[in-house]
N, C-alpha and C positions, 0 to 999 in steps of 0.2 A: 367540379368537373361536369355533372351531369346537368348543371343549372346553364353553365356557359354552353354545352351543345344545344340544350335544350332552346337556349336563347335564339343563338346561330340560324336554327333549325326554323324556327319562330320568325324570324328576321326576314330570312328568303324566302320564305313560304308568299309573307307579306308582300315584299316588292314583286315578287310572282303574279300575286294574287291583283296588286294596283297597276299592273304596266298599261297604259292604252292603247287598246286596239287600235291600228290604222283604219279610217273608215273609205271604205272601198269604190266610193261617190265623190270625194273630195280633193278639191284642187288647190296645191299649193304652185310657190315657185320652181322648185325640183320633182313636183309629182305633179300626176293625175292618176286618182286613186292608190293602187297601190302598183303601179309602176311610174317610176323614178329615171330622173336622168342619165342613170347609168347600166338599167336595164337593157341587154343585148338580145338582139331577135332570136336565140335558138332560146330564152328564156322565159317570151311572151304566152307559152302555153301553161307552164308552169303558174306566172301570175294571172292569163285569166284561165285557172281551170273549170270554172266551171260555165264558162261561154265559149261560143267557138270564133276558133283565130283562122280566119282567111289568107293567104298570101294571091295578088294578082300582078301578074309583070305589065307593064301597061309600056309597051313595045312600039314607038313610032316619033314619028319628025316632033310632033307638039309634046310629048311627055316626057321626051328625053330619057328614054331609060328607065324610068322610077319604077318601082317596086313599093305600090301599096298595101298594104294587113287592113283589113278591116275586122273590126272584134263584134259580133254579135250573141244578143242574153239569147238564152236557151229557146225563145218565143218567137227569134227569128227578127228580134229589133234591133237594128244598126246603135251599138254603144259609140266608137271612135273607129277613126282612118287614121293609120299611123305610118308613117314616111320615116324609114333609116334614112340615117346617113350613109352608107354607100349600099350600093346597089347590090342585090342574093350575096349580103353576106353576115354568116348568121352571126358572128361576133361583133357587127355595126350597131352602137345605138340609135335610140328615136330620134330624128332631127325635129318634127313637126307629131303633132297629134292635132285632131280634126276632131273636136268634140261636137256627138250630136244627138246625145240623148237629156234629158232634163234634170236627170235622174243627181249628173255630175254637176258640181257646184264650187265654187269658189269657197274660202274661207268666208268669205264674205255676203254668202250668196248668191254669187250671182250664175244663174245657168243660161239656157239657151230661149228659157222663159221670157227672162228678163229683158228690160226695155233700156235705151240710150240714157234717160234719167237716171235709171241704178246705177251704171257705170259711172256716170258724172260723178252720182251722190257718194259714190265707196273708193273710189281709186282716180288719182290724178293722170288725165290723159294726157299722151306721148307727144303723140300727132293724130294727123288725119288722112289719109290718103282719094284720093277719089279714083275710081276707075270707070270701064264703061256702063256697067251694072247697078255697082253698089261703092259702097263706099265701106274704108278699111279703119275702125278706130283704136291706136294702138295706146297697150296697155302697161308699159315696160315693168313696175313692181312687181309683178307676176310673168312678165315672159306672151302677155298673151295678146291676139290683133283680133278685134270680133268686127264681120262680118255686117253690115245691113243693109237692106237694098236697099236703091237709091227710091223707089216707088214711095216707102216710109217719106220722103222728103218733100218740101213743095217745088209745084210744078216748075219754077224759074229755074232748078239745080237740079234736077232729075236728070237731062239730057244733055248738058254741058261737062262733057269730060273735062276742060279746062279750068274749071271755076276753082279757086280755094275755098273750099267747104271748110269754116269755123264750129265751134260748140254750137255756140249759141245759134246756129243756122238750122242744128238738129233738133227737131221736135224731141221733147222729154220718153212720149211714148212710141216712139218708134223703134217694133222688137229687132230682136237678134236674129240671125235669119242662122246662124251657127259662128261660134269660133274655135280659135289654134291658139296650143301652145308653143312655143318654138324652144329649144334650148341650141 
């Protein structure tokens, strides 16, 4: 009797002892860090405790209502912009996250460091969007669309809102200017 608790005892200690941490930088399909797609806004203080969580109503014709959080580390540096899904209400989850520190990373490595080549090299792109600035290149095995200006590009596509921007059109090294995740 005393060898089977002992065992027990021994057993859970173990799995205790081997569970893995969640690492609090890392981006999967349903996370970023260690909030998760089903994370509700009166929750987001709790997971980032120990950075501070912003709320701003961004009130007018062009923003439509939305209600931005921005999460900054204790140093006063911009982590993520996190956008619910509906507007002050605290049981809405995240719809979008605005990743924009270096710090967060893909499983794969990819952060905000990273150039148009890494993205190539590690995940199969979606599509491509072009807009008046920058251009959108989406990333669907993970949920995410990065960001880069159009400046990174040459001159012939830089100013042509119109043009279908391909892969192979984007310089390898042209960074990330930030991206989102969307669920």
């Amino acid at each position: 009797m005393k060898k089977t608790i002992f065992s027990l005892v021994f057993i859970s200690l173990l799995c205790i002892g081997c569970k893995k941490e969640q690492n609090p930088f890392q981006i999967g399909k349903q996370h970023v860090g260690l909030l998760t797609d089903s994370t509700q806004v009166k929750d987001l203080k709790a997971v980032f405790a120990n950075d501070s969580v912003v709320s701003r109503l961004l009130d007018n014709e062009f923003t439509f209502n939305r209600t931005d959080i921005d999460v900054f580390d204790k140093s006063g540096n911009k982590l993520l912009t996190l956008t619910p899904k509906t507007v002050q209400d605290s049981t809405s989850t995240i719809e979008t996250i605005k990743v924009l520190d270096s710090r967060f990373k893909t499983e794969k490595g990819i952060s905000t460091k990273s150039t148009f080549g890494d993205i190539e090299t590690h995940y199969k792109i979606s599509s491509i969007q072009n807009t008046l600035k920058n251009i959108v290149v989406f990333v669907n095995d993970i949920n995410a669309f990065f960001t880069i200006s159009k400046s990174e590009l040459p001159a012939e596509l830089q100013f042509d809102t119109n043009a279908k921007i391909e892969a192979v059109q984007i310089p390898e090294k042209a960074k990330i200017k930030y991206f989102m995740i969307g669920w």
